[in-house]
C-alpha positions as a Markdown table, in Angstrom:
| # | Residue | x | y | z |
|---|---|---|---|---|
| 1 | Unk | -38.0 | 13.5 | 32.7 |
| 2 | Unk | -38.2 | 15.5 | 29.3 |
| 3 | Unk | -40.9 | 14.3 | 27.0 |
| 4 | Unk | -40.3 | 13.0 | 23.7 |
| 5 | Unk | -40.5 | 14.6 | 20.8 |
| 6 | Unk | -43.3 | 13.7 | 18.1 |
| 7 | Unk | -41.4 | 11.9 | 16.1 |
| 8 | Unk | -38.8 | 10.2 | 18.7 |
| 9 | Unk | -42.5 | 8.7 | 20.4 |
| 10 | Unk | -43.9 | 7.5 | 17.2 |
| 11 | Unk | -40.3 | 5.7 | 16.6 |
| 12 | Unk | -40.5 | 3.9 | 19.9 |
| 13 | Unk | -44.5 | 3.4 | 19.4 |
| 14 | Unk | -44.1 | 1.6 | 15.8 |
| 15 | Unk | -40.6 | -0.5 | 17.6 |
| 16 | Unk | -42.8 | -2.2 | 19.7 |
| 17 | Unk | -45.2 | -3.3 | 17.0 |
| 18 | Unk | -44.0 | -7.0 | 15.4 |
| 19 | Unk | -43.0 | -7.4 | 12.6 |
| 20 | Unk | -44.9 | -8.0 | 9.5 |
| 21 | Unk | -48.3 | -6.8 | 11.7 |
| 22 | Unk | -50.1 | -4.0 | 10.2 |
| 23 | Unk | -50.7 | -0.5 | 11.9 |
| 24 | Unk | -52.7 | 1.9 | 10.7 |
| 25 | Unk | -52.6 | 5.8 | 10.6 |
| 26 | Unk | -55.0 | 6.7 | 12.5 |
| 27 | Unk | -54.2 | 4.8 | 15.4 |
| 28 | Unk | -50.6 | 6.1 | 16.0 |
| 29 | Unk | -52.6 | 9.4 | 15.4 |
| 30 | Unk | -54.7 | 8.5 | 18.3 |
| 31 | Unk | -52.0 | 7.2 | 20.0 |
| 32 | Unk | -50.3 | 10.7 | 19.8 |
| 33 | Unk | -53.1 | 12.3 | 20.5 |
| 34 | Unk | -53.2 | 10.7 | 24.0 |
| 35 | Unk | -49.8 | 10.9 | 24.5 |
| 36 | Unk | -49.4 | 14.8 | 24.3 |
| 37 | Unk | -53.1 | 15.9 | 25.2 |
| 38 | Unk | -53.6 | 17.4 | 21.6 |
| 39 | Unk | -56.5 | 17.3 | 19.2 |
| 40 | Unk | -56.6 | 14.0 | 16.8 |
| 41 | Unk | -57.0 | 16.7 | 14.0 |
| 42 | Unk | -53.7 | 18.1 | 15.3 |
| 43 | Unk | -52.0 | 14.0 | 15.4 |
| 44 | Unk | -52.7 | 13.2 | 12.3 |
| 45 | Unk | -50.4 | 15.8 | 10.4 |
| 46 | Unk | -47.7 | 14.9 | 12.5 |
| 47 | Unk | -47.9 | 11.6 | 12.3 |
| 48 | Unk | -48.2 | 11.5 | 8.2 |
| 49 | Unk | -44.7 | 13.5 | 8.6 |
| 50 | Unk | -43.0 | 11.3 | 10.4 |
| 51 | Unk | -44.4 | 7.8 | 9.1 |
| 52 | Unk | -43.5 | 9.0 | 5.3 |
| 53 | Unk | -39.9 | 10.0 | 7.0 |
| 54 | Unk | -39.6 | 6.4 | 8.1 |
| 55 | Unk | -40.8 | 4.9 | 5.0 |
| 56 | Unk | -38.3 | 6.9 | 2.9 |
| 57 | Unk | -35.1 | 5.3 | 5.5 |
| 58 | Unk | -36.5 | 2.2 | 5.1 |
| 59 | Unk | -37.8 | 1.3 | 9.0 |
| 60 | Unk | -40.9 | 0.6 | 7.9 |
| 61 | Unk | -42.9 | -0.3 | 4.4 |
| 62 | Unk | -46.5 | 1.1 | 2.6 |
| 63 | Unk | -49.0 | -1.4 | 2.2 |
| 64 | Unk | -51.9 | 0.6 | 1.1 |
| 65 | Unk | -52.8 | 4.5 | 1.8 |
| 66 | Unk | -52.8 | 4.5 | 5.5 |
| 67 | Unk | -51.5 | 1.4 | 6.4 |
| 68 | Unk | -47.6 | 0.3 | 7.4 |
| 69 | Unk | -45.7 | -2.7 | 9.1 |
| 70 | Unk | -42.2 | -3.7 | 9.4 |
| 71 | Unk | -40.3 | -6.2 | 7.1 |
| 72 | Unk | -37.9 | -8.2 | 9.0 |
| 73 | Unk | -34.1 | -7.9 | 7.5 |
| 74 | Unk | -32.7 | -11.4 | 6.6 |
| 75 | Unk | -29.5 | -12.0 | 5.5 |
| 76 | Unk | -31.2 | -12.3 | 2.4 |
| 77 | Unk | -32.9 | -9.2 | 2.4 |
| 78 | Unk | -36.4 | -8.2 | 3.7 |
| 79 | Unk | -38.7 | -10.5 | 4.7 |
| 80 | Unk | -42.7 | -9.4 | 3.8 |
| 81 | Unk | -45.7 | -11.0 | 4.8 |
| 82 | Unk | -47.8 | -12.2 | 2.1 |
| 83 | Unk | -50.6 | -9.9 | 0.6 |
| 84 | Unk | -53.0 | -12.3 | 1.9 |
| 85 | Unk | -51.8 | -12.6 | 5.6 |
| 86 | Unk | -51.7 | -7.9 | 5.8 |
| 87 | Unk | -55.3 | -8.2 | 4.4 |
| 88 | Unk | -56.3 | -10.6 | 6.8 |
| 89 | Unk | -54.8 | -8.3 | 9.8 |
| 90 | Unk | -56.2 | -5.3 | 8.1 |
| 91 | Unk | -59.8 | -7.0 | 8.7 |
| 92 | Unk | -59.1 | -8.5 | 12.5 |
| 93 | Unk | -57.7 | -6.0 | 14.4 |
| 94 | Unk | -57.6 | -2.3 | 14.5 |
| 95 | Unk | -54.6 | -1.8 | 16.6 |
| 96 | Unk | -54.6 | -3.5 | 19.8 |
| 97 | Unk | -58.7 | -4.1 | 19.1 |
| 98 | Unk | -60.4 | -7.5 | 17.9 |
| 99 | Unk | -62.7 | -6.8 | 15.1 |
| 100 | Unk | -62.9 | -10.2 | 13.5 |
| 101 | Unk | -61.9 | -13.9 | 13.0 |
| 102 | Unk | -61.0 | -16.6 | 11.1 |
| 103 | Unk | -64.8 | -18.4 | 10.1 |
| 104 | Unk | -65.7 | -20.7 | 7.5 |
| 105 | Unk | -64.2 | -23.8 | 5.7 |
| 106 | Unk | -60.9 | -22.3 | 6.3 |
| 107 | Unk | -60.9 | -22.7 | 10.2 |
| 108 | Unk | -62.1 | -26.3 | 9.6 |
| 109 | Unk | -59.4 | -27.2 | 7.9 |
| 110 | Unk | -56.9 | -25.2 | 10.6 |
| 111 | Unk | -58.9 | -27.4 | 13.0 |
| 112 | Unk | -58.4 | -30.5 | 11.3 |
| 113 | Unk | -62.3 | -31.0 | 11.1 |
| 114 | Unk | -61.3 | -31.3 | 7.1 |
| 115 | Unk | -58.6 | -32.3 | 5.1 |
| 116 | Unk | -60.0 | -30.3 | 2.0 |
| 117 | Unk | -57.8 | -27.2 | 1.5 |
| 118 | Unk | -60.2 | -23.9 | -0.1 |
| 119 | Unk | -58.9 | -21.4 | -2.0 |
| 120 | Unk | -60.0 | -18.5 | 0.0 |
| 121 | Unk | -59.9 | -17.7 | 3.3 |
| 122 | Unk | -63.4 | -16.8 | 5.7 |
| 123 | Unk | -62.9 | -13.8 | 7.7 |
| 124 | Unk | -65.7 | -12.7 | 10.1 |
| 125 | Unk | -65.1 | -8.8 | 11.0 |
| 126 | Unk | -66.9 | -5.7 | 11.8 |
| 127 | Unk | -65.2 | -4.2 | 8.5 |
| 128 | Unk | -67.2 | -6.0 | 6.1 |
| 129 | Unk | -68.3 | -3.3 | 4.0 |
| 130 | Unk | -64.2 | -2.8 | 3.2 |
| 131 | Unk | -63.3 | -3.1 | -0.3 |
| 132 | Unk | -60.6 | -6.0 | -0.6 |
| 133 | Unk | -59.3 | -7.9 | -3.6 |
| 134 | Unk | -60.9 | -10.9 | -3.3 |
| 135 | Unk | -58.2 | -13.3 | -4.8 |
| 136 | Unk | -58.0 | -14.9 | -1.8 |
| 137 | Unk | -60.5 | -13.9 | 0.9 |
| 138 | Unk | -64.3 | -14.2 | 1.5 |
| 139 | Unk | -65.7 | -10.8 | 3.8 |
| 140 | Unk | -68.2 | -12.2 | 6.3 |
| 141 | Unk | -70.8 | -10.1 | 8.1 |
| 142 | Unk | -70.5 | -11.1 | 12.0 |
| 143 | Unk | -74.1 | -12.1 | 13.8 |
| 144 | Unk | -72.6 | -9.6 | 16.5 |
| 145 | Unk | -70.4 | -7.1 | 16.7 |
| 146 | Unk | -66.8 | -8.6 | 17.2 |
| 147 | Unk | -64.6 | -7.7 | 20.2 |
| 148 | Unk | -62.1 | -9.7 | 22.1 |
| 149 | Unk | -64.7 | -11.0 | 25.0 |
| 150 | Unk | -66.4 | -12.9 | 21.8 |
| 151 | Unk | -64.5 | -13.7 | 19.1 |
| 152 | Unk | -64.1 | -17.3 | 20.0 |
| 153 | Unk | -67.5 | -17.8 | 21.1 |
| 154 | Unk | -68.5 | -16.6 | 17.8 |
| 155 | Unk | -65.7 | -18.6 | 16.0 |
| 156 | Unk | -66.9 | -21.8 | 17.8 |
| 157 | Unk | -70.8 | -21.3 | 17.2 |
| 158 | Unk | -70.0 | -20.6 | 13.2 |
| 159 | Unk | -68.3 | -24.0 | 13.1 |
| 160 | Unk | -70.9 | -25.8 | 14.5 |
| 161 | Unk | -73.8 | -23.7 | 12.5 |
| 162 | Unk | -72.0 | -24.5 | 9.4 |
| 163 | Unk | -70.5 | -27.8 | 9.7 |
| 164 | Unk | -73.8 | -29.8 | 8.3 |
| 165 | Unk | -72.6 | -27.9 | 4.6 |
| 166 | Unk | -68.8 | -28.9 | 5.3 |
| 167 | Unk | -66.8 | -31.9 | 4.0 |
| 168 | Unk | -65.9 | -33.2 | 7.4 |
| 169 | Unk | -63.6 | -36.0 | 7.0 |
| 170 | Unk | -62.3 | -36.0 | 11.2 |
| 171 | Unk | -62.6 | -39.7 | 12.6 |
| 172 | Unk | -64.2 | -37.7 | 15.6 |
| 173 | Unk | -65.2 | -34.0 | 14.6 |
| 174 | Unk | -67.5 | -33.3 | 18.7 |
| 175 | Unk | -64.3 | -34.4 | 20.1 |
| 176 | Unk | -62.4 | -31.8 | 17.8 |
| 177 | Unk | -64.9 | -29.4 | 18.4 |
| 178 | Unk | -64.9 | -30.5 | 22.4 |
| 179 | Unk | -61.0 | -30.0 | 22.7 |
| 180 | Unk | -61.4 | -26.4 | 21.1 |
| 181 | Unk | -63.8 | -24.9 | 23.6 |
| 182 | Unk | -61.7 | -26.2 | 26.3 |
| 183 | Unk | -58.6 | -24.7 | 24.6 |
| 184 | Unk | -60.2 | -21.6 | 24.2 |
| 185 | Unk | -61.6 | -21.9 | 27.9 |
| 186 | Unk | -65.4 | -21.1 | 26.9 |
| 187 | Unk | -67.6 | -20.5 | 29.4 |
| 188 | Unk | -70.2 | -23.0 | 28.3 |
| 189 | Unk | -73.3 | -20.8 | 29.8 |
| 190 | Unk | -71.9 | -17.8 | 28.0 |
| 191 | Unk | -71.5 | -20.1 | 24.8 |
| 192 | Unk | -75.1 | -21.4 | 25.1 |
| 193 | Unk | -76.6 | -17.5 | 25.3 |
| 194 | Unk | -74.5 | -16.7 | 22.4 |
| 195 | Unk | -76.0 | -19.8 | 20.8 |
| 196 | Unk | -80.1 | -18.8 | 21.9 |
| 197 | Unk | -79.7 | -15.4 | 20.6 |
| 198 | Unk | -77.6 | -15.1 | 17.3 |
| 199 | Unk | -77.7 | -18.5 | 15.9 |
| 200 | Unk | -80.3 | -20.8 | 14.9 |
| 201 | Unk | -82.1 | -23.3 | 17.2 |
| 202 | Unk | -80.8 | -25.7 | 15.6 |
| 203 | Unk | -77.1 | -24.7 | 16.3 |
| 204 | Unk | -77.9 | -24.7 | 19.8 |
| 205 | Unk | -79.2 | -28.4 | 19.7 |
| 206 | Unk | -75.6 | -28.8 | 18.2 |
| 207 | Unk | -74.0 | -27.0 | 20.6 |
| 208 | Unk | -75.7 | -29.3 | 23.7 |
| 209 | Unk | -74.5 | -32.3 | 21.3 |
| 210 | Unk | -71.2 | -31.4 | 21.3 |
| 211 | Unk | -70.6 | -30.7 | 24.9 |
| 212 | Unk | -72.4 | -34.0 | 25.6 |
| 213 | Unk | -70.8 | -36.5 | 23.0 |
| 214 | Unk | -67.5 | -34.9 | 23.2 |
| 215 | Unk | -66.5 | -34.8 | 26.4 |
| 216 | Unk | -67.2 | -38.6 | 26.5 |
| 217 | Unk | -64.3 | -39.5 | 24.4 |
C-alpha cells in the first residue's frame, strides 16, 4: 500500500481529533515524525505548511500561536468552544497525554459538595508556569507530577485536603466523596500512599474518615 503523503496524513490525523478539542503543533510534528521515520526538526516545517493550508480553507481554526481545533458547522454557522473551555484543554492534556485536572472549589461544585458557583475555575497541571489570562482560571501547581494513572487520585485527595476551607452545603458530603472514588474505581491502598506521601497527615485521617463513614450510608 502507498504511503501518504505529508499533508494527506496530517488531514486524516487532525479528522480524528473532536471537535472543539485543542491540538497542538508540536504534537502532529511528532506525530509525523513517527509516522515517516524523519527528524522532528524535519516535521515541524511540514506540518506549519500544511496546518496554515487548512486554516486558510477553513477545516480547522487558530487559537493561539501553535495551537488549532475544529469548529463544528451548524446550520447556523460555526460552533466554537468558549475561550475558557480551549484554555482549560490547553492546560490538561498535551495530545493524547493527562497533564492536569479539574481541583479546587470548582470541582466541588461539579460534585455537588457546594451549591456556591466561583468565578474561576482550579486547574491542577504540570504546565503551571504557562502564561494564561486569568479572567477565568486559577493555575495550580500539582503535589506530583500529573499523568493519567493519577489524576483522580490526586483530584480526590485535593477535595478532601481542601474541603475544611470550602462552603460545603451537601446534606451528606463522605457519601459524595464515597460515591466518587467508587466511580472513579480508586484503589483505596493506592489512594492511601498518595495520601502518606504528598498530602498532609491530616488529609489522610480524612481520607480513612471518608472510606469509613461513607460507605455506611
Amino acid at each position: 500500500m502507498e504511503r501518504l503523503a505529508y499533508s494527506e496524513f496530517i488531514t486524516e490525523k487532525i479528522a480524528d481529533i473532536p471537535y472543539g478539542q485543542t491540538f497542538q503543533t508540536n504534537i502532529i510534528a511528532e506525530a509525523v515524525a513517527d509516522e515517516y521515520v524523519i527528524s522532528v526538526h524535519k516535521a515541524k516545517p511540514i506540518t506549519n505548511v500544511t496546518l496554515k493550508r487548512l486554516t486558510d480553507s477553513g477545516l480547522i481554526e487558530r487559537y493561539q500561536k501553535g495551537v488549532y481545533y475544529r469548529a463544528k458547522q451548524t446550520a447556523f454557522g460555526k460552533a466554537h468552544p468558549s475561550e475558557e473551555l480551549l484554555e482549560v484543554q490547553l492546560l490538561t492534556r498535551r495530545g493524547d497525554e493527562v497533564i492536569g485536572y479539574e481541583t479546587g472549589f470548582s470541582f466541588m461544585n461539579r460534585m455537588g459538595l457546594t451549591t456556591l458557583v466561583p468565578k474561576k475555575r482550579e486547574i491542577a497541571t504540570n504546565a503551571y508556569r504557562k502564561n494564561i489570562d486569568n479572567r477565568f482560571i486559577i493555575v495550580r501547581k500539582p503535589v506530583v507530577t500529573v499523568n493519567a494513572d493519577n489524576f483522580r487520585y490526586l483530584q480526590f485527595l485535593d477535595i478532601i485536603r481542601d474541603l475544611a476551607e470550602a462552603h460545603v452545603d451537601a446534606e451528606n458530603p463522605k457519601a459524595l466523596l464515597h460515591a466518587f472514588a467508587e466511580r472513579s474505581e480508586l484503589n483505596m491502598i493506592k489512594t492511601m500512599t498518595y495520601a502518606r506521601r504528598h498530602y498532609p497527615q491530616k488529609t489522610l485521617l480524612n481520607l480513612v474518615d471518608v472510606l469509613v463513614e461513607g460507605g455506611r450510608t
